[in-house]
Every structure is written in structure tokens, then in C-alpha cells.
N, C-alpha and C positions, 0 to 999 in steps of 0.2 A: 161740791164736796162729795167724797164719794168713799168706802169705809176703807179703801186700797189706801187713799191719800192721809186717812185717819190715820191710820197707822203706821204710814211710813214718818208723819210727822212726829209723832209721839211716841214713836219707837230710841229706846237708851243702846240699843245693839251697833248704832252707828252713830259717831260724832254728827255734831254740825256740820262738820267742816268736810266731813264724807260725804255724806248727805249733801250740800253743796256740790262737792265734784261732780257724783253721779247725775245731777240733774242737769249740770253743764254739758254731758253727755247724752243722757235720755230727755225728750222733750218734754216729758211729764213722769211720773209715779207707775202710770199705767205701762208704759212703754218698757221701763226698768223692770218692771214684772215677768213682762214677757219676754224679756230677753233669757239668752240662756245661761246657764253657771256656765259653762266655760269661758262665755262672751264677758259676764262679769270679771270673770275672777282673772280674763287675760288682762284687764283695766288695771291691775293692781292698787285698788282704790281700797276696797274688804278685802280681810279675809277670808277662809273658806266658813273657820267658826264662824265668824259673825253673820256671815251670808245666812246660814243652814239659822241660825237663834234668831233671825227675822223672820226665816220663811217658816219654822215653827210658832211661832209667836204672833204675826200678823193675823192669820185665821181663826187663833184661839177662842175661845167661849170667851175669855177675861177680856181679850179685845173687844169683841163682838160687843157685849155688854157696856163698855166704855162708852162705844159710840152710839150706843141707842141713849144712854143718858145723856150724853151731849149732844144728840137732837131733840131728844126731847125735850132738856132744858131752853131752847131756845138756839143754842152759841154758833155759835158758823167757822167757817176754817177757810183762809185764804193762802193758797200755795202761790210764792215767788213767780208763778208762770202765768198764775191767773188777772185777767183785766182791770182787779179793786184791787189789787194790792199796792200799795202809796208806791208811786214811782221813786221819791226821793231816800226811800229804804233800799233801793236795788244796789247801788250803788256808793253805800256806806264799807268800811273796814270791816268783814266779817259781818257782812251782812245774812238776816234772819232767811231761813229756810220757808219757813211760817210762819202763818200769827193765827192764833186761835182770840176768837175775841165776842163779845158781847154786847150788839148795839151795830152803827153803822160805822166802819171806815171813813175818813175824811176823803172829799173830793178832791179832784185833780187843781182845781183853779181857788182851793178851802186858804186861805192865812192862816199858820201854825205858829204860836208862840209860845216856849217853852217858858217855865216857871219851874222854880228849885228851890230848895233852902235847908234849913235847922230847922231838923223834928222837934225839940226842945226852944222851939222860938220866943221871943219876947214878945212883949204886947203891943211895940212896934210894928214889930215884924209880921204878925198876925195882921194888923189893920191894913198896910199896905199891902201885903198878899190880896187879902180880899177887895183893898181898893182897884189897884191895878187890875185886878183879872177883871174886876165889875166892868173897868173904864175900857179894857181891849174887846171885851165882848160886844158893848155898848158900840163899838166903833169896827163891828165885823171881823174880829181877830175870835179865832179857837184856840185854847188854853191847853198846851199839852203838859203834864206831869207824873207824877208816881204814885197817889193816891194814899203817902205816907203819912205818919203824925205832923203836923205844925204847917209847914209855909206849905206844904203839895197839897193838906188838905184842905187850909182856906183859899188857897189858888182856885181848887176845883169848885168849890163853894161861891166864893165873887164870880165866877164865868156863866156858873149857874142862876145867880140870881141878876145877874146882866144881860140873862135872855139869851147867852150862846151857845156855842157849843164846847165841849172840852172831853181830852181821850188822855186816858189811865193808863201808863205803863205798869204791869204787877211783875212781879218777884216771886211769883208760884204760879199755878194753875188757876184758870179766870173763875172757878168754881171754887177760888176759898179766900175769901173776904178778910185782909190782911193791912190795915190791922182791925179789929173787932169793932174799934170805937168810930172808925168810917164807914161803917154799914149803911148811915143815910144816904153817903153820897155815891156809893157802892151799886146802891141799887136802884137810884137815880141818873148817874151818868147815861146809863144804856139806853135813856130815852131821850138823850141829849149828846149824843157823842158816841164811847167806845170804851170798855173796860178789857184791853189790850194783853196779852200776853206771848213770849214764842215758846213758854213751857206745857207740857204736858197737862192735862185736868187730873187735878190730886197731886201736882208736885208742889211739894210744904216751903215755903219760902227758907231758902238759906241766905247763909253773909255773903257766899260766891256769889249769888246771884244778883243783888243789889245791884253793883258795881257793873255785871255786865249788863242790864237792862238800861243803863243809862245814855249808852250809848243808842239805842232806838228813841228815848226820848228826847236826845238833840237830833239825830239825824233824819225824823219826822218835823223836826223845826226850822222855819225861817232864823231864829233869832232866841239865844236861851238868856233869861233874865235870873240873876241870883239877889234873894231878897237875902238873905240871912246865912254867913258859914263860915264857921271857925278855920284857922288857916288850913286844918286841914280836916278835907270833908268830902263829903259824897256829892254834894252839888259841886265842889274843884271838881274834879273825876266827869262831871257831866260837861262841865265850862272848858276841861280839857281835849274832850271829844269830839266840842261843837267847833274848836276852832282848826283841831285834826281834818274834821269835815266840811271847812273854811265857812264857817256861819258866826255872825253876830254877837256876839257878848256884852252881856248889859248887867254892872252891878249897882243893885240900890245902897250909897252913904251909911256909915254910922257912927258913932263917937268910936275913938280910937283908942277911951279904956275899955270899947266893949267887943268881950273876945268872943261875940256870934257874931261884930261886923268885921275882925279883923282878916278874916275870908276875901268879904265884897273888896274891905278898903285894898289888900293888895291888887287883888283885880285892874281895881284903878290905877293905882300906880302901876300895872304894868301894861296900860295903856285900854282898859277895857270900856267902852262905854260906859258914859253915868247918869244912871237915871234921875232928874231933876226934878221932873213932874211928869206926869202920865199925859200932860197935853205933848209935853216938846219929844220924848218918847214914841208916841205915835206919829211926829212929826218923822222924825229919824227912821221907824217903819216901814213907810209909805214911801221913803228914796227907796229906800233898799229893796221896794217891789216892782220898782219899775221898768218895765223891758229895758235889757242890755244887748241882745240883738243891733247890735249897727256897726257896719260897715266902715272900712279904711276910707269910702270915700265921700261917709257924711260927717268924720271927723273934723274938724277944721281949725288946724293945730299948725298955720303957717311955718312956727319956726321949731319943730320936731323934724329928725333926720325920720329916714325909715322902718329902721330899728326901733326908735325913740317911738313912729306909731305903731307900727306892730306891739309894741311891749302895753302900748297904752291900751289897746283894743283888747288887750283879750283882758285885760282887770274893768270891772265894773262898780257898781254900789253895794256889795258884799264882798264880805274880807276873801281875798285867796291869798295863800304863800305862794313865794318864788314856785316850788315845784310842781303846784298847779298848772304854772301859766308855762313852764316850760314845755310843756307836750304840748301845749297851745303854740307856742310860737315858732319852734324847728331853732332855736337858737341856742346857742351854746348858755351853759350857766354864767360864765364870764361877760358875756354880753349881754345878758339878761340883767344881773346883777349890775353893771358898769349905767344901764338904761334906768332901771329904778331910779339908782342914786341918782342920778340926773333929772328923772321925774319929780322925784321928792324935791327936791332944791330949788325948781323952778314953780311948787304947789302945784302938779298936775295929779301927783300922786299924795298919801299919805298915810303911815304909818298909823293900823289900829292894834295891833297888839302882836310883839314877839314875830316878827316878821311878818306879817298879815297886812298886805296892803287895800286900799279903797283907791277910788276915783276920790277926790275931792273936788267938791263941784261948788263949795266955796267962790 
């Protein structure tokens, strides 16, 4: 990290979504520096204002200052190009530029299990958050959440006192401890995991920002578990991301006059896994870690046409959609389509939720 990359990350004068472009262009921060305005601005990526409000502003004393307190607090900053940046973030919807963060990044071979819920949870909800994270950590699973009131914060809590590890996605700047009454765990995580962010240091958590952070806390997960959420809620919006991102979904039960399970119960009924016990759970896990690496010709599916294995091969033991596997397979979506339903009907396939196929290894 270097105070060029400081502030290109933290810099408001370019989108995300700019900032993405231009690095799909420049190999790094450094390179983009050196290039020249007219080499920029023939990209038509910035414009001339925004160009001249970076390169005024990058240099500043206020910047400069910035980042001498965010090294010296500790925090570190990993740019999209750099070798710890979680690989399975590169390649999410509107994926992060950066992540400024607190603690260590998870490894490349680490098990990520997301956990979600109702900030306002019941005493339910509280025990199984804390149970479960206890029982994934106990069993070499990392706890990823949002470090918010209720189910994110006893999630982070059972991972912690399960001996694992667990990483906090925030909703402002890793330098302001949100909400107040998580400070324990706040200032705990970072020796146990990661207190995550892709905002700036000193940006105040807003409503916008929730909703898009959520999508980094499924797309760092294997597999997002919702203990607790009214039909409609911030953990839907994470469950909607995760399976955008063809990952896992897992809701925990709950009486059907009670409107913090009436969340999870749709869930279910719309095909989402169900959490029954944290043994069979982890059972369900462990399929779905299992190399899917193999080949047309260690299949052995006697009586599949070739379509029929082509189509099998590229779905494995996590959910994809049709549209996944079609850039997998060179097949038209008609014949894509015409081969599922034929997978399904003979159980070689099977439907987890809302078009989201598995292997069925039933």
C-alpha cells in the first residue's frame, strides 16, 4: 500500500464503477498516475473536471494526513490487483475496487460461511446465531457478517468463542465502530479474522450503504445462512445476492405466527435449504466443498446423450442458474433448457431454489 493507491481508493471524485474501468486499463494506481491527461481523457472514462479534483486532491495535506492515521492505526488496504485480495470478490456483480480492513484477510483454501438476520431478534434467534457459529467454527468454518445489532452480532460472538475465525463487513469507514454496542466485538475481531470495509475511513454509515455492502458479505461466502427476517429485509437482499452469485442458501425454521421467521419460512418454501441441526448442516457443507473439477470422461452416465453430459458436467454441488452453465457449455439455451428438464426427471439434477440447479448425488 502506498499513499498514490490511498487515495485513489478513497477518493469521492470518481465512481466505483470508474475507478473499476480505469484499472481494467492501467495495471495498477501507479501506472494511471503516470499516464497522461490526454491519454486519460481520450478513454472517455472521467471527465476533464473530475481528472484535475483528483489530481488536486490526491497530494493534499488532508489526504496526506488521512493516511498517516490509517497507518498508524494499524489498517491496511488491498487493491483488486494485489495477491490477498479474496479471489472469490474479483468476480462478483460490481465488484469492490478495494477493501480497506483491519486484521488479516481470509486465505485462499479458508471455508466462508455467511450468517445474516434481524437486528431486533428474538431469544431464539440470538441462541442459534451464537449456537451455530460456535458449531461452524468448531468444525473449521469462518463466520462472515456485518457486525450489526442482533443475529450479525451473536454470529460474530459464537465464531469467536468457537476458536475461529470471523470477518465483519461495515457500512462506513473501518475506523468507526457501528453500532456502539459492538465495540467488544469490534475490537476483537481484528485478532481473529477482519473488520472489512470498501468505504473510505471517516465515512458515517448511511441506509445506502447497508444494502450495497451485502452483497460482499455473500460473495466472500461459500454458503449464506439466515437465522431471522421478516419478509422483507436486509438479510432477503444478502440471500438475493448469494444466489445472483450462485451460492448456497440456508434458512433456519420458525413458527409461522412469527413475523421475524416469516423471512426464513418463505425462503423455504421457495426451495432454500433448511437448517435442521448444525450436525446435518455441516453435513450439506462439506458436499458442496468438494472438488467439481472432473471430466467428461470420469463421468459414468451410460445412458445420458452428449448434450445430456455436457450439461451435467459443468453443474456441480453448488447451486448455478441456467445462465451460468451456458457460457459453460456453447449450447444454445433451448437445448440447455430441454437437458435439465431431462436431468431433473431422471434425479441427476435437482432444483435448489428459483432456477438454481445442484448435482444430486442422492
Amino acid at each position: 500500500m502506498n499513499t498514490e493507491e490511498f487515495a485513489f481508493a478513497s477518493t469521492r471524485q470518481f465512481t466505483r464503477g470508474k475507478k473499476r474501468k480505469l484499472l481494467e486499463i492501467f495495471n495498477d494506481v501507479r501506472e494511471f498516475l503516470n499516464a497522461s491527461d490526454k491519454k486519460v481523457m481520450s478513454l472517455g472514462i472521467v471527465t476533464e473536471e473530475e481528472l484535475k479534483a483528483f489530481q488536486r486532491e490526491a497530494p493534499s495535506l488532508k489526504m496526506q494526513e488521512a493516511f498517516r492515521h490509517f497507518t498508524e492505526a494499524g489498517y491496511k488496504l488491498a487493491m483488486n490487483y494485489d495477491n490477498d485480495f479474496p479471489e472469490s470478490l474479483r468476480y462478483i456483480h460490481e465488484p469492490p475496487v478495494a477493501l480497506f480492513y483491519n486484521g488479516t484477510l481470509p486465505g485462499r483454501a479458508e471455508k466462508l460461511v455467511a450468517m445474516v438476520g434481524a437486528r431486533r431478534c428474538t431469544a431464539y434467534g440470538r441462541v442459534m446465531a451464537t449456537k451455530i457459529a460456535f458449531e461452524l467454527a468448531s468444525h473449521g468454518y469462518s463466520v462472515v457478517s456485518g457486525m450489526a445489532y442482533g443475529v450479525d452480532g451473536h454470529s460474530h460472538r459464537g465464531a469467536l468463542e468457537g476458536g475461529g475465525m470471523t470477518y465483519a463487513f461495515v457500512a462506513s469507514g473501518i475506523d468507526i465502530c457501528y453500532p456502539e454496542a459492538n465495540r467488544d466485538i469490534y475490537e476483537k475481531i481484528p485478532e481473529h479474522g477482519a473488520v472489512i470495509s470498501e468505504f473510505a475511513p471517516s465515512t458515517r454509515p448511511l441506509p445506502e450503504f447497508f444494502p450495497d455492502r451485502n452483497r460482499l458479505i455473500s460473495g466472500l461466502s461459500q454458503a449464506v445462512l439466515v437465522i431471522e427476517a421478516r419478509e422483507r429485509s436486509g438479510s432477503l437482499i444478502t440471500a438475493d445476492f448469494a444466489l445472483d452469485q450462485g451460492k448456497d442458501v440456508y434458512a433456519l425454521p420458525g413458527k409461522v405466527t412469527d413475523p421475524l421467521s416469516a423471512g426464513c419460512n418463505k425462503l423455504i418454501w421457495q426451495g432454500a435449504g433448511i437448517i435442521r441441526s448444525t450436525d446435518s448442516l455441516i453435513d450439506e457443507l462439506q458436499i458442496g466443498t468438494q472438488s467439481d473439477s472432473i471430466s467428461l470422461s470420469e463421468i459414468k452416465k451410460p445412458d445420458l446423450t452428449q448434450e445430456e453430459l455436457l450439461v451435467y458436467s459443468a453443474f456441480d454441488f453448488s447451486a448455478k442458474s441456467i445462465d451460468e452453465v451456458q457460457g459453460e457449455c456453447g449450447l444454445t439455451l433451448l437445448e440447455i433448457l430441454g437437458a435439465v428438464s431431462s436431468l431433473c426427471q431422471r434425479g441427476y439434477l435437482k432444483e435448489v431454489f428459483l432456477n438454481h440447479y445442484v448435482r444430486n448425488n442422492a
